[in-house]
BAGU-359766 format. One record per residue (C-alpha): residue number from 1; x, y, z. Coordinates in steps of 0.2 Angstrom, whole numbers, plus 5000, padded with zeros to 4 digits. Example, Ala and Ser with C-alpha at 12.3 -4.5 7.8 and 13.67 -1.06 7.14 Angstrom:
2
[pt 1,[5062,4978,5039]]
[pt 2,[5068,4995,5036]]
***
This chain:
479
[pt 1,[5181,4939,5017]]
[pt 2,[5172,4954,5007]]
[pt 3,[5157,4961,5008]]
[pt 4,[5150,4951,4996]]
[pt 5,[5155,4935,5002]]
[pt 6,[5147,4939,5017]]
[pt 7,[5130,4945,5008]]
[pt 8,[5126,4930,4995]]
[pt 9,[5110,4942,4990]]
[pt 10,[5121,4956,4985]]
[pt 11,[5134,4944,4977]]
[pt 12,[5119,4936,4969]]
[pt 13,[5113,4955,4963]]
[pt 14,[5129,4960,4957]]
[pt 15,[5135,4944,4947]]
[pt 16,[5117,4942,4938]]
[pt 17,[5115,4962,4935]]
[pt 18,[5096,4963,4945]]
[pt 19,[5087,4976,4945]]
[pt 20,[5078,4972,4961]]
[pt 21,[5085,4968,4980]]
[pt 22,[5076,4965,4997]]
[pt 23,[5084,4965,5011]]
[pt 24,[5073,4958,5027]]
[pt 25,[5069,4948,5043]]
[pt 26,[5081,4944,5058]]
[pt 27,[5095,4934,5047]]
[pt 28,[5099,4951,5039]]
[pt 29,[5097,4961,5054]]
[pt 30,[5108,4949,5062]]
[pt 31,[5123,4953,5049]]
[pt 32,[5118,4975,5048]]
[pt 33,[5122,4972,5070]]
[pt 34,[5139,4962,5067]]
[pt 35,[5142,4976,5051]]
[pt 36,[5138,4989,5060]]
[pt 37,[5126,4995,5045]]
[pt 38,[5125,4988,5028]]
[pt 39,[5139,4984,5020]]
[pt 40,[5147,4995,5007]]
[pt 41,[5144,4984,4991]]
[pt 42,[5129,4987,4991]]
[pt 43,[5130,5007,4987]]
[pt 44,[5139,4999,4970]]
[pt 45,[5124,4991,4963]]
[pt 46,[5121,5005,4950]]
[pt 47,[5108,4993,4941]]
[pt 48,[5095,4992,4956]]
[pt 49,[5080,5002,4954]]
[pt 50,[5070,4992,4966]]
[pt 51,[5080,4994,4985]]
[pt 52,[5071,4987,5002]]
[pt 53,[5078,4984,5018]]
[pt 54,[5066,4982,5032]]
[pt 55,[5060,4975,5047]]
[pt 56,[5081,4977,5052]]
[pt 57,[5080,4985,5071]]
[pt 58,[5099,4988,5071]]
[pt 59,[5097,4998,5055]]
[pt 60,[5101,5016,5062]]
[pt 61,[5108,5024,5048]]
[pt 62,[5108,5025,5028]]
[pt 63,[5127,5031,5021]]
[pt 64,[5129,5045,5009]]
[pt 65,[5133,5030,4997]]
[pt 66,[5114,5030,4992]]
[pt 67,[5116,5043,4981]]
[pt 68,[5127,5030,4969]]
[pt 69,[5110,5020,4967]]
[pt 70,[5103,5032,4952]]
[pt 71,[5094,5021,4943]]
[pt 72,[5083,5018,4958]]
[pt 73,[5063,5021,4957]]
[pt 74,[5057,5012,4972]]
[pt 75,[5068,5014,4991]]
[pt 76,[5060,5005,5002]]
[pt 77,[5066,5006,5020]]
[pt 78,[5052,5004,5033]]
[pt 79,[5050,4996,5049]]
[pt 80,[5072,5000,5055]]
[pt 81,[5078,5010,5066]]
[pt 82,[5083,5024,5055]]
[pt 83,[5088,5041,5066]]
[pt 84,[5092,5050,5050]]
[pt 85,[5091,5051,5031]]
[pt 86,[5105,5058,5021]]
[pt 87,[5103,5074,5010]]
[pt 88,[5110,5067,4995]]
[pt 89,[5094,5057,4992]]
[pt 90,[5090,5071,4983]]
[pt 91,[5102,5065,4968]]
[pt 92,[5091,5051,4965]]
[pt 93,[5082,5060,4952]]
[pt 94,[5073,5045,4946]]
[pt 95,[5067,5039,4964]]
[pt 96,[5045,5038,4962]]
[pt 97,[5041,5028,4978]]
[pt 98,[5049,5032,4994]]
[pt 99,[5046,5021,5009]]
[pt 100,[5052,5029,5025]]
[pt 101,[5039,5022,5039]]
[pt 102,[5040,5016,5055]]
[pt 103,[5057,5022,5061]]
[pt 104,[5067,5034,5072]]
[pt 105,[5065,5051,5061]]
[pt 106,[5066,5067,5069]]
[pt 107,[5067,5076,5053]]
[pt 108,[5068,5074,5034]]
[pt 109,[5080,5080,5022]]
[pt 110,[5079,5094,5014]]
[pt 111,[5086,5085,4997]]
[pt 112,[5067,5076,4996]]
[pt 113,[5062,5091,4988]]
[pt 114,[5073,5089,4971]]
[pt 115,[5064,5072,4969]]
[pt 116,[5055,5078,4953]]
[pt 117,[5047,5062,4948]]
[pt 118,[5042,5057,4966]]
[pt 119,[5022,5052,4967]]
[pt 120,[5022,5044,4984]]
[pt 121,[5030,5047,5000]]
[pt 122,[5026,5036,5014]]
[pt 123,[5036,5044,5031]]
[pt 124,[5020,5037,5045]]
[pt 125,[5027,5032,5061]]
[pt 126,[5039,5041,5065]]
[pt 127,[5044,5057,5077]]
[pt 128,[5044,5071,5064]]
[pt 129,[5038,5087,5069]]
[pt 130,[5037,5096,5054]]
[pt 131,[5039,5092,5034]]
[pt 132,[5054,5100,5023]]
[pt 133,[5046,5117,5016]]
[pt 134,[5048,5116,4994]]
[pt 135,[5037,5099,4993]]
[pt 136,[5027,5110,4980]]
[pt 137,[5041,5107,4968]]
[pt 138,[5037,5087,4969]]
[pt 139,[5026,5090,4955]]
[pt 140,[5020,5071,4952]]
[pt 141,[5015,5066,4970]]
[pt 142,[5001,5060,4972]]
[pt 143,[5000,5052,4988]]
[pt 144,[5007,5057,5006]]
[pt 145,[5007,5049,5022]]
[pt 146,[5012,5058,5036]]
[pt 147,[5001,5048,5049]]
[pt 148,[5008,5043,5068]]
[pt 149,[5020,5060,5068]]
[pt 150,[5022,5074,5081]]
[pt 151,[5020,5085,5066]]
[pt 152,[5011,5104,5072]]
[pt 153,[5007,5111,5055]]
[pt 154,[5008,5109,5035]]
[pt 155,[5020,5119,5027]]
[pt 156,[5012,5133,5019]]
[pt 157,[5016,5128,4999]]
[pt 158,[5009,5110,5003]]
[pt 159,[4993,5115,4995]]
[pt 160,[4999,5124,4979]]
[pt 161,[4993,5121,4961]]
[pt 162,[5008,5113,4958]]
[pt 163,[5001,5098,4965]]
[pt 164,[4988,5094,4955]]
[pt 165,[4991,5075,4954]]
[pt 166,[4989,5072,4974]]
[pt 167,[4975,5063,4974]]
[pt 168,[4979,5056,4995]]
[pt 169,[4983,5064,5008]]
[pt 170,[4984,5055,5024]]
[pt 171,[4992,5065,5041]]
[pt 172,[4981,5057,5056]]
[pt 173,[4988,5054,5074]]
[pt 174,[4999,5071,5074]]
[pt 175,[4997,5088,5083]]
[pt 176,[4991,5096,5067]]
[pt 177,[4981,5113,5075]]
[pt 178,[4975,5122,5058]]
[pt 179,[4969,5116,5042]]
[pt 180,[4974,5131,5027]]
[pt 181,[4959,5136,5016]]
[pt 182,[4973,5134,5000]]
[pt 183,[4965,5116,5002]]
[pt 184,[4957,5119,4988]]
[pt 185,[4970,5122,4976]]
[pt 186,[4974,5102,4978]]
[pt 187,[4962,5100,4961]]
[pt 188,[4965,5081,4964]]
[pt 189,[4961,5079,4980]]
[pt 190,[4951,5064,4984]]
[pt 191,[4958,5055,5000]]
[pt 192,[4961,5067,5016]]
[pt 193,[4963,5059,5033]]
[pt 194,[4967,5072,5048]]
[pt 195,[4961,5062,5060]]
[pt 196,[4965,5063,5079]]
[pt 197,[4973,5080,5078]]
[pt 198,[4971,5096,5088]]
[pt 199,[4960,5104,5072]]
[pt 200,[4946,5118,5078]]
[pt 201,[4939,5123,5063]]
[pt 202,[4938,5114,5046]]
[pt 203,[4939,5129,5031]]
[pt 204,[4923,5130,5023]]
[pt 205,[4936,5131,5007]]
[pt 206,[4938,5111,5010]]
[pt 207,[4922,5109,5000]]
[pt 208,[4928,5117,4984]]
[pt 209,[4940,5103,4980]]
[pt 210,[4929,5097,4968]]
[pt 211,[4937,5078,4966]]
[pt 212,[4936,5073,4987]]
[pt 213,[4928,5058,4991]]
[pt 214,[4932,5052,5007]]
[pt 215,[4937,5064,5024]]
[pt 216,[4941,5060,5040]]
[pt 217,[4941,5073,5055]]
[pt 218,[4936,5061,5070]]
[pt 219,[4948,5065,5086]]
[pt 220,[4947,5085,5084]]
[pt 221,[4940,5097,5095]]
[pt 222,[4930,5107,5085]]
[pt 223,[4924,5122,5090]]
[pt 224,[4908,5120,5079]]
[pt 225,[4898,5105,5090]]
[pt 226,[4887,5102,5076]]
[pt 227,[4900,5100,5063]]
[pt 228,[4910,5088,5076]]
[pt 229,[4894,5077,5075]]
[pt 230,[4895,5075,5060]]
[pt 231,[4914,5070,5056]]
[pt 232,[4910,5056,5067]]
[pt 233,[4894,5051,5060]]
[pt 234,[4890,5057,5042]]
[pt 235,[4894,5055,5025]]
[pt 236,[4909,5064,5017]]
[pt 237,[4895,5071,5006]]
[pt 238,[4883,5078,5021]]
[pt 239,[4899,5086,5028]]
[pt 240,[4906,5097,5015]]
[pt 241,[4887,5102,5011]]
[pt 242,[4886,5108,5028]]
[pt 243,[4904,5118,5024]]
[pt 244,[4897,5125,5007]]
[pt 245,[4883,5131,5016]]
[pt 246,[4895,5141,5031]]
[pt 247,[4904,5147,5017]]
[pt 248,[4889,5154,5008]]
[pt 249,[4883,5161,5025]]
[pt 250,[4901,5171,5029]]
[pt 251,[4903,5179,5012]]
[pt 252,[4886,5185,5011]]
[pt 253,[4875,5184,4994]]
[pt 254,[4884,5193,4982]]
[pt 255,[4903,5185,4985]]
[pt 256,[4920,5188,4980]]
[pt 257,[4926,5184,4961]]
[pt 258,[4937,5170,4970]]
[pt 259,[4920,5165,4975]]
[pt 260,[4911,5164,4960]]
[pt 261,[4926,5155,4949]]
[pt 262,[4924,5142,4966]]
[pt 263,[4906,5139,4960]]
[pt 264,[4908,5137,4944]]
[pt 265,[4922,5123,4946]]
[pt 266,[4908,5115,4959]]
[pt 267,[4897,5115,4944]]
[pt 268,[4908,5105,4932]]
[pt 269,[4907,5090,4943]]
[pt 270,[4890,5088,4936]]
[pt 271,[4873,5077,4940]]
[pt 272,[4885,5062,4935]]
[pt 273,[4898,5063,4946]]
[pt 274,[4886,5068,4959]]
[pt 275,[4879,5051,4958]]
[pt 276,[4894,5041,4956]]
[pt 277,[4900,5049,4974]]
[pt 278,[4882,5043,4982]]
[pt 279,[4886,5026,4976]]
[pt 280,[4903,5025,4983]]
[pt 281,[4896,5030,4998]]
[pt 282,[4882,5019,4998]]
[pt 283,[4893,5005,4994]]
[pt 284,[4905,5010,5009]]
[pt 285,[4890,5007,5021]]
[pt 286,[4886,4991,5013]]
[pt 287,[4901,4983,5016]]
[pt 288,[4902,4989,5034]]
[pt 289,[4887,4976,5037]]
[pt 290,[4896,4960,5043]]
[pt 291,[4885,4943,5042]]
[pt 292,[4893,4927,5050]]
[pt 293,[4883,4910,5043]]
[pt 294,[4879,4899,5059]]
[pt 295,[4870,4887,5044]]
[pt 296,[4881,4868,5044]]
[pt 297,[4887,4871,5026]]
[pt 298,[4896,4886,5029]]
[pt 299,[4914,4883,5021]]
[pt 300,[4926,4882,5036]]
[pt 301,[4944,4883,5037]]
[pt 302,[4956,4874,5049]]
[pt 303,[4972,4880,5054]]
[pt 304,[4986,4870,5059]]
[pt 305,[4998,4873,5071]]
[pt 306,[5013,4872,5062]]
[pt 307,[5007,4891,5051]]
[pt 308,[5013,4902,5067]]
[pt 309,[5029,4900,5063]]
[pt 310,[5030,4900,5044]]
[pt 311,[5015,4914,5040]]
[pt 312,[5003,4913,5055]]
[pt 313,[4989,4927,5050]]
[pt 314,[4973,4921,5039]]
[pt 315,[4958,4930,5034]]
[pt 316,[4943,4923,5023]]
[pt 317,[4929,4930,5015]]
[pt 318,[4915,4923,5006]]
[pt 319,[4907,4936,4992]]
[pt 320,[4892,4931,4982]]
[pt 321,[4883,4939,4970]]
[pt 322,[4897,4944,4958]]
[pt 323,[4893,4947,4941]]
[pt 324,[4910,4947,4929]]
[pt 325,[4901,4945,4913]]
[pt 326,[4900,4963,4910]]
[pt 327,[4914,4972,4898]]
[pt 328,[4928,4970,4905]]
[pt 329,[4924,4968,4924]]
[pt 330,[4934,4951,4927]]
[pt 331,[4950,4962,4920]]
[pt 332,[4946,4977,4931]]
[pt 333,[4945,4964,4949]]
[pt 334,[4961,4960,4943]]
[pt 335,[4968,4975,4939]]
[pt 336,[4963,4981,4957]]
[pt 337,[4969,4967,4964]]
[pt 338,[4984,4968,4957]]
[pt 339,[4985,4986,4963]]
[pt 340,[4984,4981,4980]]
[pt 341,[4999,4968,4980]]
[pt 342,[5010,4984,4973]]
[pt 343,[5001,4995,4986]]
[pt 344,[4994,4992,5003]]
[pt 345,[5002,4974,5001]]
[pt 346,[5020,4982,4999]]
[pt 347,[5022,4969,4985]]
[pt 348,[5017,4955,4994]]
[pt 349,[5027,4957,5008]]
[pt 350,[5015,4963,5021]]
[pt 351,[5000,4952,5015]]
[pt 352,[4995,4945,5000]]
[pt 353,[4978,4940,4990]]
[pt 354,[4970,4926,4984]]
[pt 355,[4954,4923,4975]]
[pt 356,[4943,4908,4971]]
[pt 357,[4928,4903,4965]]
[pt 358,[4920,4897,4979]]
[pt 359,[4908,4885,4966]]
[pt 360,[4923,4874,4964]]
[pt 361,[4930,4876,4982]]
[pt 362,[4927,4859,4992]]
[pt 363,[4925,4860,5010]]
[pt 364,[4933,4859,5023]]
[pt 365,[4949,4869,5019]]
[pt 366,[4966,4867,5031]]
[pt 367,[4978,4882,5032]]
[pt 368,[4993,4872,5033]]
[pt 369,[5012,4871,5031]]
[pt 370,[5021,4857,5018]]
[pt 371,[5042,4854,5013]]
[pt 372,[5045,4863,4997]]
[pt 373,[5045,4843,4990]]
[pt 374,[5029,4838,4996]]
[pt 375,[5020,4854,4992]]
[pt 376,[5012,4850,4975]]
[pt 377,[4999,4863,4966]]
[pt 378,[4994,4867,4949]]
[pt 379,[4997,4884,4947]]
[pt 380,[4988,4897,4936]]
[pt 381,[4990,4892,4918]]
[pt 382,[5004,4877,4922]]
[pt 383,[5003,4861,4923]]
[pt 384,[5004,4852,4942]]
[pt 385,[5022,4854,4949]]
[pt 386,[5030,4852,4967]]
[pt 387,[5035,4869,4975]]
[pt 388,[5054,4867,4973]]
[pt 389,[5049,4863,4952]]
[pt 390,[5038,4879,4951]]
[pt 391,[5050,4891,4959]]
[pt 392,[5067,4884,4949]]
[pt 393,[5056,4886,4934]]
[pt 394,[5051,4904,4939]]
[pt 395,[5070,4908,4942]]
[pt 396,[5073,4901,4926]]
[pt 397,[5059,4912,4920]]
[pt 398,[5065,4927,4928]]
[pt 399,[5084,4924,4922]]
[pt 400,[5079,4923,4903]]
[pt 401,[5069,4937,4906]]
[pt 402,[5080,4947,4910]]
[pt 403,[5094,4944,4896]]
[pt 404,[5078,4946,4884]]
[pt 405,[5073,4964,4891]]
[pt 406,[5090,4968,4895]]
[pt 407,[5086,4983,4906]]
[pt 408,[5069,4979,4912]]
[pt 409,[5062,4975,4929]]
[pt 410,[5056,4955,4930]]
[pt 411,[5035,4954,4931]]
[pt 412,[5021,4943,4936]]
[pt 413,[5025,4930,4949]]
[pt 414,[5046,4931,4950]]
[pt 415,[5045,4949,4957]]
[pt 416,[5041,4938,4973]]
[pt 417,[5052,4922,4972]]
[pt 418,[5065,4932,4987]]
[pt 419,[5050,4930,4998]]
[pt 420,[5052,4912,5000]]
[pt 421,[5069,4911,5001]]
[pt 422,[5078,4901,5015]]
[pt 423,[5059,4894,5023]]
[pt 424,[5063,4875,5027]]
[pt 425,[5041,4875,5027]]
[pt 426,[5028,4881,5014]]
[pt 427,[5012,4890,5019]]
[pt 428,[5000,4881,5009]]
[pt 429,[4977,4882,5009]]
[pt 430,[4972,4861,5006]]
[pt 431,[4954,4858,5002]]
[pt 432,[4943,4844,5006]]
[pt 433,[4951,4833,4993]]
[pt 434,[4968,4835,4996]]
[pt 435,[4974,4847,4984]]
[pt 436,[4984,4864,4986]]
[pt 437,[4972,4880,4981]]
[pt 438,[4984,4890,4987]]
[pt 439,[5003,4893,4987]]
[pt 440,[5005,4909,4996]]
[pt 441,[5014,4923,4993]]
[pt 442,[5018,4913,4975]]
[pt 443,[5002,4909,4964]]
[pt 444,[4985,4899,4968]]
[pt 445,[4979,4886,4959]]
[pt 446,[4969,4882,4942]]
[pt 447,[4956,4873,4950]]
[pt 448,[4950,4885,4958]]
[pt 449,[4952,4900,4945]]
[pt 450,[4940,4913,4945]]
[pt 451,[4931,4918,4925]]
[pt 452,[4917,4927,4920]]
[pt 453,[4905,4917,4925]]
[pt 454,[4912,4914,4943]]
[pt 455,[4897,4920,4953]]
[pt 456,[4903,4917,4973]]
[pt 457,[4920,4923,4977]]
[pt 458,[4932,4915,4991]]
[pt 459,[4944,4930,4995]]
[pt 460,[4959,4923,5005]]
[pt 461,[4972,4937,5012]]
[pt 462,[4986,4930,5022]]
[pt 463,[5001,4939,5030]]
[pt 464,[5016,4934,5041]]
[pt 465,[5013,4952,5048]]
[pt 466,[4998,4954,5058]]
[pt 467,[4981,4949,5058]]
[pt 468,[4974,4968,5059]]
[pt 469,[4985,4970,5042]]
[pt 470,[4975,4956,5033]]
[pt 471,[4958,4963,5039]]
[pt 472,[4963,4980,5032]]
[pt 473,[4970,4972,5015]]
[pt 474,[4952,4963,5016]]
[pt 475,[4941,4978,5017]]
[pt 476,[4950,4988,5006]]
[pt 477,[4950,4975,4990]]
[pt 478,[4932,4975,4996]]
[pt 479,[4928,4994,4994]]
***
């Protein structure tokens, strides 16, 4: 038998010209052991620009193949067992995401750094001791995550003007033992997490990135009590006050022209921006102040036992007070929820999200499972349909899509249709009345849909995952 016969997803791929594969879960992994790796056909799909394969233990190694894939944006290989990355990923010129976490790395290659139109490298979880030097020349990153390494120091061009689109940089859990002043220089700084390191001084310079909005320095050892205090109690505002103020106190009263053109950028964030950050910040306390209703109408949810098998993690959340009648505040929820599906959600294969509005939510919900033929919702915008009807239709969807937009990616709810493939059982959240509100990973349902005047939310995240994942996709579409 080929390849191909052997992996009906590729053959699938290949005869319908996708754009998009995912690779996952112990079936695959079974075949990558019995392969020995992934099989060759799949370095021949030149169409792809959308590559996972993850969760795959007997994963070990990518071929020098990749580098056929050159229409790929997105290479998502996480959660493997991947010793070693090939240089020639550097010939993927068109790569923009890269998704190298949790695995068996040691190093990166040094071809990462001809990835011009890169803008977000994930490598957490690994053994890496040190990040290639030449990153600089990755002029559209704008987010890095480095965390749960055995990484000593940043290489020296890291913080370069070059890269004035990194807006995130996240290296907790290493062995990280100074922190440059060049911070600075990283005009689009707003996210920096250097958390449990072996840091003893934070540079006074940290406080002239005039766009940071959040820091994190809890777990070092600084040699500054008073400032160590603070990281793990204050404000990211209070903090970088306290740096401007050493800064001001080393340089003396007149100060360097370095010094001076630092002021004046300060300046430029304004009153306005001054106030924005305090609400941020205000709202991040907020939200940190957990309520649990003991009253008897509290909406409850039930979960079955059949879930643990199918997609056992759950997290609710009820949010009132919302007002969507302003401009174009329902849109932006969206937008941002959206955001996180593509993001932290890892296209809703870590988690994924639901809202309702909890006005037209009866209670008592049952998290439960249901046969694809049993399963009946009416999805967002459609009339009621079985599960097996709404996913043929989708694929029918996504298929004349595709011949429509000839070399585009598929969009709304067919990106996720793989998900589902091959499950003999639905997850599925049932009200009071019988009816599905949710069809996760797919679509929830029209009864349910939030508008503008929707007033009390119901945030559902669920996750075949963990539990700790749905919490964190919960906190963060809250923030």
């Amino acid at each position: 038998m080929s390849d191909m016969e052997k992996w009906p997803e590729i053959e699938k791929a290949a005869t319908e010209k996708r754009r998009e594969l995912v690779l996952q879960g112990s079936g695959v992994d079974k075949r990558i052991s019995s392969c020995g790796g992934l099989p060759s056909s799949v370095y021949s799909l030149q169409l792809l620009n959308y590559l996972e394969v993850s969760q795959c233990p007997s994963l070990t190694e990518i071929r020098g193949e990749i580098q056929y894939l050159t229409n790929l944006q997105s290479l998502v290989l996480c959660r493997n067992k991947l010793a070693s990355v090939p240089d020639v990923l550097g010939i993927l010129k068109s790569l923009k995401v890269l998704d190298l976490s949790v695995n068996n790395l040691k190093g990166l290659p040094e071809g990462i750094i001809q990835l011009k139109e890169l803008n977000t490298l994930n490598v957490s979880c690994n053994f890496l001791e040190a990040l290639p030097d030449g990153l600089s020349q990755c002029t559209k990153l704008s987010t890095i995550n480095v965390s749960k390494n055995q990484i000593t120091a940043f290489p020296p061009d890291l913080f370069s003007e070059r890269l004035d689109l990194l807006s995130t940089l996240v290296a907790s859990d290493n062995s990280i033992q100074e922190l440059s002043g060049e911070i600075y220089k990283l005009s689009a700084l707003k996210v920096l997490d250097v958390s449990n390191n072996k840091l003893s001084e934070i540079p006074s310079d940290l406080s002239n990135c005039p766009k940071l909005k959040e820091i994190n320095f809890k777990g070092n050892k600084l040699s500054d009590k008073r400032l160590e205090k603070m990281v793990n109690g204050c404000q990211t505002k209070s903090i970088l006050e306290y740096l401007r103020g050493k800064g001001r106190g080393r340089q003396g009263e007149e100060g360097s022209d370095a010094d001076k053109k630092k002021k004046q950028q300060r300046k430029k964030k304004g009153k306005v921006a001054e106030e924005q950050d305090e609400v941020e910040e205000l709202n991040k306390m907020v939200v940190r102040v957990l309520h649990v209703s003991e009253a008897p109408t509290a909406l409850t949810v039930k979960v079955s036992a059949e879930v643990k098998d199918v997609r056992p993690y759950l997290v609710c959340c009820l949010v009132r007070g919302m007002n969507l009648k302003a401009g174009n505040s329902l849109k932006r929820f969206l937008m941002a929820q959206t955001k996180l599906h593509d993001d932290l959600c890892g296209r809703r294969t870590v988690a994924t999200v639901a809202t309702h509005d909890a006005q037209l939510v009866k209670s008592p919900l049952v998290y439960d499972v249901k046969p694809p033929t049993q399963l009946k919702i009416v999805p967002l915008g459609r009339k009621e349909l079985t599960a097996v009807e709404l996913i043929r239709q989708l694929h029918l969807e996504a298929d004349e899509l595709r011949k429509q937009k000839k070399r585009q990616n598929v969009t709304g709810l067919h990106k996720y249709l793989q998900l589902l493939e091959g499950k003999s059982l639905y997850p599925c959240l049932v009200d009071a009345e019988g009816d599905v509100i949710s069809f996760p990973p797919i679509t929830n349902s029209e009864k349910t849909k939030i508008k503008k005047t929707t007033k009390e939310l119901l945030i559902e995240v669920t996750s075949s995952t963990s539990l700790q994942t749905c919490k964190d996709v919960m906190d963060a579409l809250i923030i």
